[in-house]
C-alpha positions as CSV (number, residue, x, y, z in Angstrom):
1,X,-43.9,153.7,162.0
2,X,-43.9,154.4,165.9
3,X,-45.7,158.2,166.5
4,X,-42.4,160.0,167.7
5,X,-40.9,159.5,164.3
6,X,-44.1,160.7,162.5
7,X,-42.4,164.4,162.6
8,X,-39.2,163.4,161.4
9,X,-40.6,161.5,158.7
10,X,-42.9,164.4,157.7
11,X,-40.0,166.8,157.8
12,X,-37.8,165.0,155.1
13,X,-40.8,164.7,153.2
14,X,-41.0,168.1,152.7
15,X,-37.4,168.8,151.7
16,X,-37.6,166.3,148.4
17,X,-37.8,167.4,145.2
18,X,-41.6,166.5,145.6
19,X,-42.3,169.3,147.3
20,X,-41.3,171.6,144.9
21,X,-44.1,170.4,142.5
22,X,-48.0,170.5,142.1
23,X,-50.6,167.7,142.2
24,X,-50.4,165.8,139.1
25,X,-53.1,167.3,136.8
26,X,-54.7,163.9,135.5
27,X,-56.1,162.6,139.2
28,X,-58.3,165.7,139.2
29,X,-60.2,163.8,136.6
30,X,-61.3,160.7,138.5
31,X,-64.9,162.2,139.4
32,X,-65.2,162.6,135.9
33,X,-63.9,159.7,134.7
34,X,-66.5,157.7,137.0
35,X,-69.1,159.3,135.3
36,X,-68.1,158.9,131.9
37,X,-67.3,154.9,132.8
38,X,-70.7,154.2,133.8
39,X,-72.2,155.2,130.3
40,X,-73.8,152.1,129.0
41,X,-71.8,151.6,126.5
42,X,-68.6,152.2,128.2
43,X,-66.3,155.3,128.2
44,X,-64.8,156.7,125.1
45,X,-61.3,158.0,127.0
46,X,-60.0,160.7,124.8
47,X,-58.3,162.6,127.8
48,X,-54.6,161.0,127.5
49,X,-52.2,160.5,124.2
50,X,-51.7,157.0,125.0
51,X,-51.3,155.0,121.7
52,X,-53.9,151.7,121.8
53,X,-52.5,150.5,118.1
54,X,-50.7,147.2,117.9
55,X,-46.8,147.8,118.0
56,X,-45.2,147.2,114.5
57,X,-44.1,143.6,113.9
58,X,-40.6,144.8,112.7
59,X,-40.3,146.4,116.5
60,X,-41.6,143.3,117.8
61,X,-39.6,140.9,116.2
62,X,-36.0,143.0,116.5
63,X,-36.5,143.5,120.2
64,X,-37.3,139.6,120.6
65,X,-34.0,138.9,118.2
66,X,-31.8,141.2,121.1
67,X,-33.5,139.8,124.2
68,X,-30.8,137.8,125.2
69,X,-29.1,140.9,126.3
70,X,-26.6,139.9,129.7
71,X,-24.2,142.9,129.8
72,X,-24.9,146.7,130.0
73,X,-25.8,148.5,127.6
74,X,-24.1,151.2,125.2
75,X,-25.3,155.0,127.2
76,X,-24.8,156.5,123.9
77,X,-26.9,153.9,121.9
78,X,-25.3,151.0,119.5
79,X,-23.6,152.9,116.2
80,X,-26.7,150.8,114.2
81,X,-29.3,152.7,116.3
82,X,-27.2,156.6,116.0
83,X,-26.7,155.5,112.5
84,X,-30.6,154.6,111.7
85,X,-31.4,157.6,113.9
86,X,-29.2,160.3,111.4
87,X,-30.4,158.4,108.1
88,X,-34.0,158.8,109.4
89,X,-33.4,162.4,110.0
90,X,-32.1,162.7,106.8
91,X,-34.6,160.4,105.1
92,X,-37.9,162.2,106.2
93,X,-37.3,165.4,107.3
94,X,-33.9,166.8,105.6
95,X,-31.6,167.5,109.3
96,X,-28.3,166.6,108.4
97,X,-26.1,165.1,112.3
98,X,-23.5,162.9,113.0
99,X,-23.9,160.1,114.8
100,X,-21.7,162.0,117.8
101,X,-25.3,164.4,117.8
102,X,-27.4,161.2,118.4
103,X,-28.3,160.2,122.1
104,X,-30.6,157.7,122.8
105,X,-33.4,158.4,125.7
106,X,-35.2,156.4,128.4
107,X,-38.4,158.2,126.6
108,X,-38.7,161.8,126.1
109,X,-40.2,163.2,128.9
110,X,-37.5,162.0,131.7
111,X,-35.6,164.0,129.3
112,X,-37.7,167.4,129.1
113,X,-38.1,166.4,133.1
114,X,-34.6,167.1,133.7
115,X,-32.8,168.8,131.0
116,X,-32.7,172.3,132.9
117,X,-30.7,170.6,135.6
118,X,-28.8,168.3,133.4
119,X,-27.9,171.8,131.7
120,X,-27.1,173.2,135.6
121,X,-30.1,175.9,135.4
122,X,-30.1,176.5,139.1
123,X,-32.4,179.3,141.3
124,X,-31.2,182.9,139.4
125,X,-31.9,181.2,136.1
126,X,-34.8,180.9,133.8
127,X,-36.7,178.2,132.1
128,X,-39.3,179.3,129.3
129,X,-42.2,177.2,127.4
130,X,-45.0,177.9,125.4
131,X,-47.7,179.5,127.1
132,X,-50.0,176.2,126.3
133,X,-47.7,173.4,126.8
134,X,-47.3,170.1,128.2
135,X,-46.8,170.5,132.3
136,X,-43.4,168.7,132.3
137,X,-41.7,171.5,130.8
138,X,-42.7,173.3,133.6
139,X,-41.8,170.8,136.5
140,X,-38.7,171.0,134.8
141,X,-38.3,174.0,135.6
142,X,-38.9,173.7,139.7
143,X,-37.0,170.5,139.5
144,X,-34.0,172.4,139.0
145,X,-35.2,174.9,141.0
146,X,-35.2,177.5,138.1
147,X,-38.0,180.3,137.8
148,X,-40.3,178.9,134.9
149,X,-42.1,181.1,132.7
150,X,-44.6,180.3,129.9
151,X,-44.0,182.5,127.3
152,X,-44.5,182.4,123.5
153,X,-41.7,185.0,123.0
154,X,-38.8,184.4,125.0
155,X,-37.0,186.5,122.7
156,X,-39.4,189.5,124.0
157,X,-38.7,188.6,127.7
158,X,-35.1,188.5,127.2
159,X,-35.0,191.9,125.3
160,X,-37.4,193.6,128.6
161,X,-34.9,192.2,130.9
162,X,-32.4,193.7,128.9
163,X,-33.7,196.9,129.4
164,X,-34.5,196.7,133.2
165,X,-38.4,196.7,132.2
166,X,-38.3,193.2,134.3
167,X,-35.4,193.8,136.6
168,X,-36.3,190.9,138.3
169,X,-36.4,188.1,135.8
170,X,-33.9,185.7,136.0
171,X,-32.3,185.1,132.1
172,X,-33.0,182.5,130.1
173,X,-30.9,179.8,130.2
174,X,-33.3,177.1,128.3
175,X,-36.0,178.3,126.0
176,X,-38.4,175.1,125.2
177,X,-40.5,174.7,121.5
178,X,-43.2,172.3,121.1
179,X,-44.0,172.4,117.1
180,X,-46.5,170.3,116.6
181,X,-48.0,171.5,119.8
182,X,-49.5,169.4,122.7
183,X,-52.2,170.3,123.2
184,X,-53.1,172.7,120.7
185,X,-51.7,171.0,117.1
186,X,-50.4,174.2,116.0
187,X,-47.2,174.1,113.8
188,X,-44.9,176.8,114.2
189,X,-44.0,178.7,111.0
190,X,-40.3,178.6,109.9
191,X,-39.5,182.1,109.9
192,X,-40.5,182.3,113.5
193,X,-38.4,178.9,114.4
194,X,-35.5,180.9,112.8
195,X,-35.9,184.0,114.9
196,X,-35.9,182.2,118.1
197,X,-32.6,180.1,116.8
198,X,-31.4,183.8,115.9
199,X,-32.6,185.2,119.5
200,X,-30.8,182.0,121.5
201,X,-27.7,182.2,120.2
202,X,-27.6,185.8,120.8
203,X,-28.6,185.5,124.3
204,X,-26.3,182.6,124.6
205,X,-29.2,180.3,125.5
206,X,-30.1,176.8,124.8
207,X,-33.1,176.2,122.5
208,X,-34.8,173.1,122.9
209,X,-37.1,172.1,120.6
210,X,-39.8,169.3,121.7
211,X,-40.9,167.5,118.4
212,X,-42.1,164.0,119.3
213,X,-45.6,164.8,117.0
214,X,-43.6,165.8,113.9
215,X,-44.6,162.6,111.8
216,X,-48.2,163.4,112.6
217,X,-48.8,166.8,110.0
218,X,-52.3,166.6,108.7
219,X,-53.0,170.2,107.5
220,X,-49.4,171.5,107.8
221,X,-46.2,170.0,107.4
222,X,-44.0,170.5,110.6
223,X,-40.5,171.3,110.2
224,X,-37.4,170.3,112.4
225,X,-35.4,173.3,114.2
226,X,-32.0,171.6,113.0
227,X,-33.4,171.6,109.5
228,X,-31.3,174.3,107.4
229,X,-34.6,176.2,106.3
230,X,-34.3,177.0,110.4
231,X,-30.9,177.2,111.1
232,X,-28.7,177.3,107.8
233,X,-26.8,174.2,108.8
234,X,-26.0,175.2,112.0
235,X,-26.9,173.5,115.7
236,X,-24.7,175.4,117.6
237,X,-27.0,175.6,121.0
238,X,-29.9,173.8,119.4
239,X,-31.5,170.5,120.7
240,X,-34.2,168.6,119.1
241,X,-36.1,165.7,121.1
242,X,-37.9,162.6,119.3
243,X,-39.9,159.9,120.1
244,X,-41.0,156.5,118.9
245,X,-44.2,156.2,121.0
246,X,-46.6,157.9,118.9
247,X,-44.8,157.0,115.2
248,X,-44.2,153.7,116.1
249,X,-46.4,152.7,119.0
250,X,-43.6,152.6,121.7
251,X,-44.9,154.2,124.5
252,X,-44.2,151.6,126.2
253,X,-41.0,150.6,124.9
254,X,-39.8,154.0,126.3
255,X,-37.7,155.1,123.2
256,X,-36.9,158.5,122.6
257,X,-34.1,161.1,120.6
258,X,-32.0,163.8,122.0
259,X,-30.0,165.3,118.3
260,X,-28.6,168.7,117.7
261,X,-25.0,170.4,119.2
262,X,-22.3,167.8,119.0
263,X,-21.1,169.4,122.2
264,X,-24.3,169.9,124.1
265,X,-25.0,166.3,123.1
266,X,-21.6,165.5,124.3
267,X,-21.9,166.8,128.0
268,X,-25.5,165.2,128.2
269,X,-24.0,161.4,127.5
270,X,-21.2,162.6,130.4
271,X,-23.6,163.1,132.8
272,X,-25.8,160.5,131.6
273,X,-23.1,157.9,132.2
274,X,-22.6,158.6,135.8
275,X,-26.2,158.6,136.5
276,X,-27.0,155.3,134.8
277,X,-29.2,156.7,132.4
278,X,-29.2,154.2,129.8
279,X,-31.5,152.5,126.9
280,X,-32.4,148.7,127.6
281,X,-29.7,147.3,124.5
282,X,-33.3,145.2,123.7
283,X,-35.2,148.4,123.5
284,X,-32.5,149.8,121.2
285,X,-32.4,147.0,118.7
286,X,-36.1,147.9,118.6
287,X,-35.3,151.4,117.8
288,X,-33.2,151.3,115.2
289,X,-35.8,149.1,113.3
290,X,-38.4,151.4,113.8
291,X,-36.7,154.2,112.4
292,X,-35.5,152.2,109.1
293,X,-39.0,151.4,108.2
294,X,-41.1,154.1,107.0
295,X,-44.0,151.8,105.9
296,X,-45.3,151.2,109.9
297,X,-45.3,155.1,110.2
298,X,-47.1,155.8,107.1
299,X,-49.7,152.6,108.3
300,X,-50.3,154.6,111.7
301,X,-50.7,158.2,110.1
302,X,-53.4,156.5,108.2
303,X,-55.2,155.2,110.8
304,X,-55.0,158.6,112.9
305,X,-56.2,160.9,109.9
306,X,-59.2,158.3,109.5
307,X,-60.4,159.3,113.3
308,X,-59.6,162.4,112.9
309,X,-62.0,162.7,110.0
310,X,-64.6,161.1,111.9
311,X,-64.1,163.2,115.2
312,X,-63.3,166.8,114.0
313,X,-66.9,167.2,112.2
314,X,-68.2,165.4,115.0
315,X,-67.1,167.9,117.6
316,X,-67.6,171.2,115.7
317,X,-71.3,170.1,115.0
318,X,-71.7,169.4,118.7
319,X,-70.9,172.9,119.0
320,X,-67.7,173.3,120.3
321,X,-65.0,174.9,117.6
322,X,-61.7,172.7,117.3
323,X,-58.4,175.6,116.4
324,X,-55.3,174.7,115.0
325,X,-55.0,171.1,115.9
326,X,-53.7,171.0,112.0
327,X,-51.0,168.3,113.2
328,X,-50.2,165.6,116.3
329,X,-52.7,163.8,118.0
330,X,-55.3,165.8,119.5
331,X,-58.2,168.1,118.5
332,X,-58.1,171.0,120.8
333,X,-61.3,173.0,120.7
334,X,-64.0,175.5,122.9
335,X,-67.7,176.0,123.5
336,X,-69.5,179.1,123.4
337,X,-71.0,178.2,126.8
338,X,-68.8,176.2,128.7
339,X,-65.1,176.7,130.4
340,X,-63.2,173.9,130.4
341,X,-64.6,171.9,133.2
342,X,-68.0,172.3,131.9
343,X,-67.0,171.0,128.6
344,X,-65.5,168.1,130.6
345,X,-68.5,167.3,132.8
346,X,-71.3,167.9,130.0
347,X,-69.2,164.9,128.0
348,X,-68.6,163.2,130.7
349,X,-72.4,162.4,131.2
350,X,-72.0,161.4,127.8
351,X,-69.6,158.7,128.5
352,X,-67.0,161.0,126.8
353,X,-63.6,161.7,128.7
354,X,-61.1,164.6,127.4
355,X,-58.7,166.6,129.7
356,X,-59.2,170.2,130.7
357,X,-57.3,173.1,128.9
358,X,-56.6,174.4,132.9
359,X,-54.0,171.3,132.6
360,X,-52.1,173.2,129.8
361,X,-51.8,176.6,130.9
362,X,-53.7,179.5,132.4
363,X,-54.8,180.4,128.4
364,X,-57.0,177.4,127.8
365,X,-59.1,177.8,130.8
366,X,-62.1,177.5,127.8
367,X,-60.1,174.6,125.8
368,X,-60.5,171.4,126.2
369,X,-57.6,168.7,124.7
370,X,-59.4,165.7,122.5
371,X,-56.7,162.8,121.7
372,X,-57.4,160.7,118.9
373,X,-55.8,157.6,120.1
374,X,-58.6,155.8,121.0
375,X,-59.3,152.2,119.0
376,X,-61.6,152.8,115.8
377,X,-64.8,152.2,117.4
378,X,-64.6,154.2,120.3
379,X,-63.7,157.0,118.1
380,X,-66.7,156.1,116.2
381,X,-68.8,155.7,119.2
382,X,-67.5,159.5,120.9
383,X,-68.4,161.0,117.3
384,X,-72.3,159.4,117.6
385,X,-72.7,160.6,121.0
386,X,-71.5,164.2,120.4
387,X,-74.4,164.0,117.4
388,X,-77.0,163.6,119.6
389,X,-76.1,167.5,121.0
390,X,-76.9,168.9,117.1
């Protein structure tokens, strides 16, 4: 690029969405990824959810069957995946929909990404999330250009800026649950999922409810906001998001669920249509045999309670003290001694890699996040380190 247009360049640069967001948490772990890969026997990378299980050979074999797939496909999904998708719902965790409450996603986070401005939450508007949570929810947020605030009790903020204690907030417009909890496990309790529905409606806000770890309950069984025990049958203004990468070993297949209000669900396949937002029709097929087998999911929860048993003692005997974490994939614990990047350095020289609470929210500056998915041996191999620090 000639010098002269160096300025101009830079200057467009900065008015993209890009500028609106932070550095992306994970590449402030290279340094200590380094260290941890030059152990001798190799890094045990526990730092990102990434499932390293063989995909199920009923996903395999129905996306192979579909691959000869010339035309576009369906934006609101093939009536066989929308009707696996309700019976599955039905099946395992007793939420009644339609298949017109069924939309098919390109995975779920381009969905959590951009459902504040595919809901038209704009500057003057706010976008809650737990106060530990995933970052998306929060780039969300600024991608829309909405204030973000990480709350546990959106129900609390609402009622102070109801009573000009916070004349400034902006209102909720989307309010964003993460039961089971990335990254601390925690299930939320029903009566609690049933005030917030309560709260939402009343507030005429949308409450979004992130449950792509509710197949994983080890110590608790998580429960669906658009079951009835939650909402007594009704979705009105409720959204529920699924995915098939950690039941099903799809994370690359990019398969996810967006169920709940008809109409919500409705305007989202609108603007989804226009914007060419669609589900490979190969990557559907796959989907819709995945959720009609139950036998893969049960194979997989298996394998994850085996590390988990072989990890948890591992890590609380090392001296750090693993909380909640009694569902989803990850352990998520503190030391005594260390903040977060302390905890991640010390394991690091171990050949050990986890990700810093820090990533998660202000409140787990002394967590660190330990995923389980990590291969058999390497979760075996992390768990022998850690017993050399007894």
């Amino acid at each position: 690029m000639p010098v002269a247009d160096a300025p101009v360049a830079a200057s467009l640069a900065d008015r993209t969405l890009a500028s609106r967001l932070p550095q992306f948490p994970w590449d402030r772990l290279a340094p200590a990824k380094a260290r941890a890969a030059a152990h001798p026997d190799g890094i045990a990378d526990l730092s990102i959810g990434t499932p390293v299980d063989p995909v199920p050979g009923v996903v395999q074999e129905a996306l192979a069957a579909a691959a000869d797939s010339p035309g576009y496909p369906l934006t609101k999904g093939t009536h066989a995946l929308r009707a696996a998708a309700a019976e599955w719902l039905a099946r395992r965790h007793g939420v009644t929909v339609g298949q017109d409450a069924v939309l098919p996603l390109i995975g779920t986070k381009e969905l959590i990404a951009w459902l504040p401005a595919l809901l038209g939450c704009r500057a003057g508007d706010s976008v809650s999330f737990p106060e530990l949570a995933y970052p998306t929810y929060d780039i969300g947020a600024r991608l829309a250009g909405a204030e973000a605030i990480a709350t546990d009790y959106p129900d609390r903020v609402s009622a102070a800026h109801a009573g000009q204690d916070r004349g400034d907030a902006a209102p909720i417009r989307l309010a964003w649950l993460n039961s089971p909890s990335n990254p601390t496990g925690r299930v939320l309790p029903i009566q609690r999922m049933r005030e917030l529905a309560r709260w939402a409606r009343s507030a005429r806000a949308v409450l979004a409810s992130d449950e792509c770890y509710i197949d994983l309950g080890f110590e608790a069984a998580p429960v669906s906001l658009l079951h009835p025990d939650v909402c007594d049958g009704n979705h009105e203004g409720l959204l529920a998001v699924y995915s098939l990468s950690k039941r099903s070993n799809m994370a690359g297949y990019r398969a996810g669920l967006v169920c709940g209000d008809p109409d919500l669900v409705a305007a989202l396949l609108e603007i989804r249509k226009h914007a060419g937002m669609m589900v490979p029709a190969p990557v559907q097929a796959a989907m819709r045999a995945a959720l009609a087998d139950d036998a893969h999911a049960a194979e997989q929860h298996a394998r994850y309670a085996r590390r988990r048993q072989v990890l948890m003692p591992a890590v609380n005997q090392a001296g750090w003290m693993v909380s909640h974490s009694e569902a989803g994939l990850y352990l998520w614990a503190t030391h005594p001694r260390y903040d977060c990047w302390e905890s991640v350095a010390v394991l690091s020289e171990m050949g050990i890699l986890v990700s810093p609470g820090e990533f998660y929210g202000s409140a787990g500056v002394r967590h660190i996040r330990m995923a389980l998915t990590a291969t058999d041996e390497r979760i075996a191999a992390a768990a022998a380190r850690l017993s050399t620090l007894r």
